[in-house]
TORMAR-912075 format. One record per residue (C-alpha): x, y, z; residue number from 1; residue in three letters. Coordinates in steps of 0.02 Angstrom, whole numbers, m for minus. Layout:
! residues N
> X|Y|Z|n|res
> X|Y|Z|NUM|ala;
...
! end
This chain:
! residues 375
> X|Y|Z|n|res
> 532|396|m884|1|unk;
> 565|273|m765|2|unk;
> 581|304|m559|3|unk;
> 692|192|m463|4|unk;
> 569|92|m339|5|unk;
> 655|95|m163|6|unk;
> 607|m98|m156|7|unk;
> 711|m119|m314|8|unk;
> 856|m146|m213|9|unk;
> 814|m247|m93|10|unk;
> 718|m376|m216|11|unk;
> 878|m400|m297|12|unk;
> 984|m433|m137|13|unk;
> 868|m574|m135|14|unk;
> 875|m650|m281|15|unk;
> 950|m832|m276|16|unk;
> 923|m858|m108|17|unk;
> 828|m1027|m116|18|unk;
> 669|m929|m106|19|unk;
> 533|m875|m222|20|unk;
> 491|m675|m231|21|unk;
> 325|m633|m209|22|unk;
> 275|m427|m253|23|unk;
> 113|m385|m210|24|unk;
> 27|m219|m255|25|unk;
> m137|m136|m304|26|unk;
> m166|m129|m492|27|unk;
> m57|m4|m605|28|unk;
> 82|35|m479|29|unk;
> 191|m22|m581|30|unk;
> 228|m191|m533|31|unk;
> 259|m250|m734|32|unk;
> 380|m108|m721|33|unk;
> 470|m138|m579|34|unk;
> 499|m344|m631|35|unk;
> 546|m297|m805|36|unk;
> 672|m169|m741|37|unk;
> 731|m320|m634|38|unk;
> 752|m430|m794|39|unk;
> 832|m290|m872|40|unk;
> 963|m270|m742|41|unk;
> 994|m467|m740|42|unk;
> 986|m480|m941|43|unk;
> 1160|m568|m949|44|unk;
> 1041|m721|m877|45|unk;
> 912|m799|m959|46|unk;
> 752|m725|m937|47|unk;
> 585|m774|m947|48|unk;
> 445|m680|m937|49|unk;
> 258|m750|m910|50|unk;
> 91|m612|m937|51|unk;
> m32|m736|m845|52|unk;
> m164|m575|m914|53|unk;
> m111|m670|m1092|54|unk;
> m236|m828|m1116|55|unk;
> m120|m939|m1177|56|unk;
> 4|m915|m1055|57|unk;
> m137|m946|m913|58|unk;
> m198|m1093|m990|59|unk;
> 7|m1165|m996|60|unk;
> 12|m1136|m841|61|unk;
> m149|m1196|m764|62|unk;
> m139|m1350|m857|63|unk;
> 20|m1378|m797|64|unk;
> 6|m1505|m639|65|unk;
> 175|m1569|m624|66|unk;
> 358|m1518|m602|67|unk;
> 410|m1590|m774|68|unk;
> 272|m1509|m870|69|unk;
> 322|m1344|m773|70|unk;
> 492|m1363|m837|71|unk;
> 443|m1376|m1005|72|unk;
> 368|m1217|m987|73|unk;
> 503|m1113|m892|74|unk;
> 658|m1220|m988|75|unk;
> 831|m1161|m909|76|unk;
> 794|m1008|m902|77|unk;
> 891|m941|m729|78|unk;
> 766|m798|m667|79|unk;
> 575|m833|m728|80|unk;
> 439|m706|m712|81|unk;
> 227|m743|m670|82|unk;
> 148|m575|m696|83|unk;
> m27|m557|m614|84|unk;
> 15|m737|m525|85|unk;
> m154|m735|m444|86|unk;
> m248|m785|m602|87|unk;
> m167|m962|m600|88|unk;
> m248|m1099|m511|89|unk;
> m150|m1183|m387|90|unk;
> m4|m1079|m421|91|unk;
> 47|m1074|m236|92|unk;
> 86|m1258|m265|93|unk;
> 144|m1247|m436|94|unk;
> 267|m1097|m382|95|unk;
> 317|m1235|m230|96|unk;
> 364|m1374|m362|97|unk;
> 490|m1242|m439|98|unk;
> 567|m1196|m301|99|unk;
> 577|m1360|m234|100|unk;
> 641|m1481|m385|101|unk;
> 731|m1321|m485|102|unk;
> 834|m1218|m343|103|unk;
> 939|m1120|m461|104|unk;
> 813|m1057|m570|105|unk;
> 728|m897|m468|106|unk;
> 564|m883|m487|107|unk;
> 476|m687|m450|108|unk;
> 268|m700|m435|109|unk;
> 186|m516|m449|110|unk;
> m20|m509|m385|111|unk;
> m127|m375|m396|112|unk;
> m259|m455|m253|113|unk;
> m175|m493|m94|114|unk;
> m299|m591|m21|115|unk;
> m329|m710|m180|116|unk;
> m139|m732|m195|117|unk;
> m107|m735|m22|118|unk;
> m213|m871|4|119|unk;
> m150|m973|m147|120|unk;
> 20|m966|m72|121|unk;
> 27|m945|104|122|unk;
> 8|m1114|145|123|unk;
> 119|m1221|m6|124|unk;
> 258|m1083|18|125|unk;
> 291|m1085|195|126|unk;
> 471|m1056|215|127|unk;
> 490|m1036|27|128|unk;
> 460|m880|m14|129|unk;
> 511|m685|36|130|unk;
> 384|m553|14|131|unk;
> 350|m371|m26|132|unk;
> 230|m236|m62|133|unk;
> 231|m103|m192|134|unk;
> 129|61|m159|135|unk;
> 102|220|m274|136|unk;
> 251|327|m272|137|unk;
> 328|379|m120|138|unk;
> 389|568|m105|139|unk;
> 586|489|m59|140|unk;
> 559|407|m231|141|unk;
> 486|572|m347|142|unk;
> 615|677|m267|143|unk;
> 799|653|m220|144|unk;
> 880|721|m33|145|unk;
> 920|917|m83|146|unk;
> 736|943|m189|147|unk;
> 646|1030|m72|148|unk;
> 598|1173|m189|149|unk;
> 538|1021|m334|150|unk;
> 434|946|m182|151|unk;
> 355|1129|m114|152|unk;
> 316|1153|m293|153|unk;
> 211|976|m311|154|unk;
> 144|935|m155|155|unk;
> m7|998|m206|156|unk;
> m36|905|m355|157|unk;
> 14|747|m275|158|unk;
> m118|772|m130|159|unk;
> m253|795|m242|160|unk;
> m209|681|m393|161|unk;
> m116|550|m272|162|unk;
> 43|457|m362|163|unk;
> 1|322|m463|164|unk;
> 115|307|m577|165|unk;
> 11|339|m727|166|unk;
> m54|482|m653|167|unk;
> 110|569|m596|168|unk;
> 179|558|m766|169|unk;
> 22|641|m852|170|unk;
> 69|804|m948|171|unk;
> m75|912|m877|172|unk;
> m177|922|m731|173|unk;
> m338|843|m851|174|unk;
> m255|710|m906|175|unk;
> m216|670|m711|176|unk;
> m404|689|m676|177|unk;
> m415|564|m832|178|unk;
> m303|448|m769|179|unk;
> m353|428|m580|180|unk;
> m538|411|m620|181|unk;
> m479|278|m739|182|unk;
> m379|196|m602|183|unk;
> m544|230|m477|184|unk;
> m675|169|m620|185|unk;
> m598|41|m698|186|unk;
> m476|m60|m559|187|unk;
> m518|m9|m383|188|unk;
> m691|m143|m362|189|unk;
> m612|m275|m470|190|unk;
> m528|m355|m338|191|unk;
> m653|m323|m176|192|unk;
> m806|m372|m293|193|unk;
> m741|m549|m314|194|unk;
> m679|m595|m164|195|unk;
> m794|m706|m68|196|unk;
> m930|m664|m212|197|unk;
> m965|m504|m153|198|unk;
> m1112|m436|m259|199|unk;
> m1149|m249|m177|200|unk;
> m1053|m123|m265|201|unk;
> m1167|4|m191|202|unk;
> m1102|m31|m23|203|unk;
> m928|m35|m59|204|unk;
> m949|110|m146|205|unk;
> m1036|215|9|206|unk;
> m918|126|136|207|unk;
> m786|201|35|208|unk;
> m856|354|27|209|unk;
> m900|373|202|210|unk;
> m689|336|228|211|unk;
> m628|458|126|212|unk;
> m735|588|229|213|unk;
> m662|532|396|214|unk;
> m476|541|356|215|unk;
> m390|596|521|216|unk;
> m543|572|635|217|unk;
> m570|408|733|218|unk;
> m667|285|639|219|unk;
> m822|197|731|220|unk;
> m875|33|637|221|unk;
> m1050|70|755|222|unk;
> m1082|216|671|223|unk;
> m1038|172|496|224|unk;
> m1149|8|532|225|unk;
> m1311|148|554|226|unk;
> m1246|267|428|227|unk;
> m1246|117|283|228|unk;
> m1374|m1|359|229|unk;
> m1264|m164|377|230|unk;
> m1194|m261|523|231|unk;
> m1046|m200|623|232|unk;
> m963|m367|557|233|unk;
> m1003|m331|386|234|unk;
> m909|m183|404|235|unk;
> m765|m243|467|236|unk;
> m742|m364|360|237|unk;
> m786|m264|211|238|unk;
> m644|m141|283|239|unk;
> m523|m293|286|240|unk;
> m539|m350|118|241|unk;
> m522|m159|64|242|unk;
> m341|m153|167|243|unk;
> m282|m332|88|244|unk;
> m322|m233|m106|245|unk;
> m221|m103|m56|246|unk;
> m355|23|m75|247|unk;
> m345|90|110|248|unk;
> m243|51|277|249|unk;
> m297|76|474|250|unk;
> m171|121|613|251|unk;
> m243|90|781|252|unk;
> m209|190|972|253|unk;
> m39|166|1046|254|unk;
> m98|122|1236|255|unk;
> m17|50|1398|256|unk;
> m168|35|1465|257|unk;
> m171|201|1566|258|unk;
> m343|231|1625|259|unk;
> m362|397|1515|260|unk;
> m278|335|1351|261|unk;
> m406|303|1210|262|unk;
> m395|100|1148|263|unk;
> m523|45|1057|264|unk;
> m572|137|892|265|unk;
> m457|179|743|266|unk;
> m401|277|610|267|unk;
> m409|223|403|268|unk;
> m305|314|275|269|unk;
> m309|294|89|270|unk;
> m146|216|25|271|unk;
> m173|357|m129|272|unk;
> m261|531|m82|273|unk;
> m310|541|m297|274|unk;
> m390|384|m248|275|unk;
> m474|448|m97|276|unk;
> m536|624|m189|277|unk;
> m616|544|m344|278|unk;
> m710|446|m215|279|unk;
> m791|591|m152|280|unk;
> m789|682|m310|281|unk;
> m674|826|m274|282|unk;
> m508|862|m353|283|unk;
> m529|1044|m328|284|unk;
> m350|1184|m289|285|unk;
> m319|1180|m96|286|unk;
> m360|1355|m85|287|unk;
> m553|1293|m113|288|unk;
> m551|1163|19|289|unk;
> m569|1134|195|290|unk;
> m502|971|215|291|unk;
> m318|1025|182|292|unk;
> m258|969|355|293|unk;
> m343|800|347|294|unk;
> m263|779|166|295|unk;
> m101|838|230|296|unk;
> m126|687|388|297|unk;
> m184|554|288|298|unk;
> m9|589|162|299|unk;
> 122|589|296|300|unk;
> 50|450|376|301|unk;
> 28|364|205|302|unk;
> 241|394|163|303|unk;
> 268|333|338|304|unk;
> 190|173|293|305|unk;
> 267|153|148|306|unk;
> 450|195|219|307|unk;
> 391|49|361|308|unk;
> 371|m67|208|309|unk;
> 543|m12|120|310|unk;
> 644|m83|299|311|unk;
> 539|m249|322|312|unk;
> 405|m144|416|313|unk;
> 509|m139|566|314|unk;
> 409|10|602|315|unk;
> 243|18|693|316|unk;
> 136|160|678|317|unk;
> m15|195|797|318|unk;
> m82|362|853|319|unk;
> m126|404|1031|320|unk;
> m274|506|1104|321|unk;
> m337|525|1310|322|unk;
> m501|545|1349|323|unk;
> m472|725|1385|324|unk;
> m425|793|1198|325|unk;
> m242|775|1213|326|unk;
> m167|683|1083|327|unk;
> m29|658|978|328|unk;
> m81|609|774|329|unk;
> 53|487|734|330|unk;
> 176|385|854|331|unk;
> 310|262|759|332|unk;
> 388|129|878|333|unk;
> 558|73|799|334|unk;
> 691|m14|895|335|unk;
> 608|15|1064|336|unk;
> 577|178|1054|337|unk;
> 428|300|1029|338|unk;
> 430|452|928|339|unk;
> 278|555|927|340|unk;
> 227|663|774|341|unk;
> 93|812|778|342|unk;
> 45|836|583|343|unk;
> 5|1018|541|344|unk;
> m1|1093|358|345|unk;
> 25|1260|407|346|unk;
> 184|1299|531|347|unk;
> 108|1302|697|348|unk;
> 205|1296|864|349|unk;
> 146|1199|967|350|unk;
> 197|1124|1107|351|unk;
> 210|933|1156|352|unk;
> 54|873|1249|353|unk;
> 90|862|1422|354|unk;
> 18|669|1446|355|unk;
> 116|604|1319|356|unk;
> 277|706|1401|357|unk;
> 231|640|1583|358|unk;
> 187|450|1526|359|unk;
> 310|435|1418|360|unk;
> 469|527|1458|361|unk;
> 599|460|1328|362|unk;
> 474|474|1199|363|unk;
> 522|598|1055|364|unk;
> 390|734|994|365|unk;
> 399|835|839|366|unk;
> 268|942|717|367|unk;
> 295|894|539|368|unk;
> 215|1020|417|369|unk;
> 231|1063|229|370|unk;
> 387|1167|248|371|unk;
> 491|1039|342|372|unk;
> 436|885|290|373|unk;
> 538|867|172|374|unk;
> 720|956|220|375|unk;
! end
């Protein structure tokens, strides 16, 4: 069964616009579906697709220093394909010569590493290509405006098996367990591991670990530094290289510098909570845990970030704290405007905290919990 990405859409509006498409996302969420979906909806052109996992199609490719010996590979084809670009040497500049010497031919580069690809491209592509980010499944793409009761009935599997898309389609709750410790196991250090030569697995492992306990508390990279026995530094920029795989994201205090506003530490979410439980070895029924509300924080959050991405992240998202307790645990600024969000699992009332209605007047606040999340 296939499930309408909410990037589909906007990938195609930008097809044949002079650039090259770039779509990068963490391994298995469904990238090789989404592009083949694209070729599918564009099959009265000619297609060609490239599996740079396949080793002839990576040597072709590698080999391939020049514009004509890149044509001989892509042909006329009119839309052309690189699955899991980031394998190809040089393909920033090789992706360049295509889009510079063959403008009618669109050219779409998937890459599972950010930070590899990233860096292959960045530079050659500048002002050449358009970019965008595929996450697990959202909620707005599982379940269509009117499925409340579909959603109420699934939340809880998708907050402790996360949506991959592998995992979301499993039959049974085992073969979800299956899946996402595959997806933990087998893809989730592949990237980090590499990048920069990075040898200690054991540390990314406990650094991990020591994340997925502190979902919805304020992160200190002071403390984790003592907890795991490593620099500050090495923690941070362990913690960046997990955010550019796509394995977690941070949001960071929403301040106008108002002496009793907390500004300097931050919060990290998992982009998948399956991910984020396996980690910690617990997929248990909410009714035996204790860290529903966290859970509950870390997946709003998570769909807000993802809706961000869906409109050109034209959303920010911060959360905001004073030294005296009162806080507010997500604030999106869109358009010049704030809009304050108290996440609660349960359905508490609560009222808005009276800093955030004094400083900030116009601001919007709301409680978001289970039952009216998604109505």
């Amino acid at each position: 069964m296939y499930i309408s990405r909410l990037i589909e859409p906007i990938i195609q509006q930008n097809l044949f616009k002079g650039d090259a498409i770039v779509v990068y996302g963490a391994r298995q969420v469904g990238k090789t579906t989404l592009v083949n979906k694209i070729i599918e909806d564009n099959s009265k052109l000619d297609c060609k697709y490239l599996n740079c996992d396949e080793g002839d199609i990576r040597k072709l490719l590698t080999e391939a220093e020049t514009s004509d010996g890149l044509k001989r590979i892509i042909g006329d084809s009119k839309l052309v394909v690189i699955d899991e670009a980031q394998r190809i040497r040089n393909i920033g500049l090789k992706i360049k010569l295509l889009v510079d010497n063959f403008p009618d031919q669109q050219v779409i580069a998937t890459g599972s590493s950010s930070f590899e690809l990233a860096n292959e491209i960045k530079e050659p592509l500048t002002g050449r290509s358009r970019e965008f980010w595929l996450y697990p499944l959202s909620s707005s793409e599982i379940f269509k405006k009117g499925q409340n009761l579909e959603f109420s009935r699934n939340i809880e599997n998708m907050l402790i098996y996360g949506t991959y898309p592998l995992v979301h389609f499993a039959s049974s709750n085992e073969e979800k367990k299956i899946q996402i410790e595959k997806i933990v196991s087998n893809y989730l250090y592949k990237d980090v591991l590499k990048f920069q030569n990075l040898k200690s697995a054991e540390i990314v492992r406990k650094l991990l670990e020591a994340l997925a306990l502190q979902i919805g508390n304020e992160v200190s990279y002071n403390e984790l530094s003592s907890l795991l026995g490593i620099s500050k530094q090495t923690v941070e920029n362990y913690v960046g290289i997990l955010e550019k795989a796509f394995v977690i994201f941070k949001i960071t205090p929403y301040s106008k510098n108002l002496r009793k506003e907390v500004g300097k530490l931050r919060k990290i979410y998992f982009y998948d909570l399956g991910v984020r439980n396996t980690l910690i070895d617990s997929l248990k029924p909410l009714s035996l845990r204790n860290d529903v509300g966290a859970m509950w924080e870390n997946f709003v959050v998570g769909e807000k970030k993802k809706e961000s991405n869906f409109v050109g992240n034209l959303k920010k998202l911060y959360f905001w704290r004073t030294y005296d307790g009162q806080e507010v645990n997500l604030v999106e600024e869109r358009e010049g405007k704030l809009f304050g969000f108290e996440i609660k699992w349960s359905k508490t009332i609560k009222k808005s905290p009276k800093a955030w209605k004094d400083n900030y007047p116009d601001a919007s606040w709301e409680v978001i919990n289970k039952d009216n999340y998604f109505v």
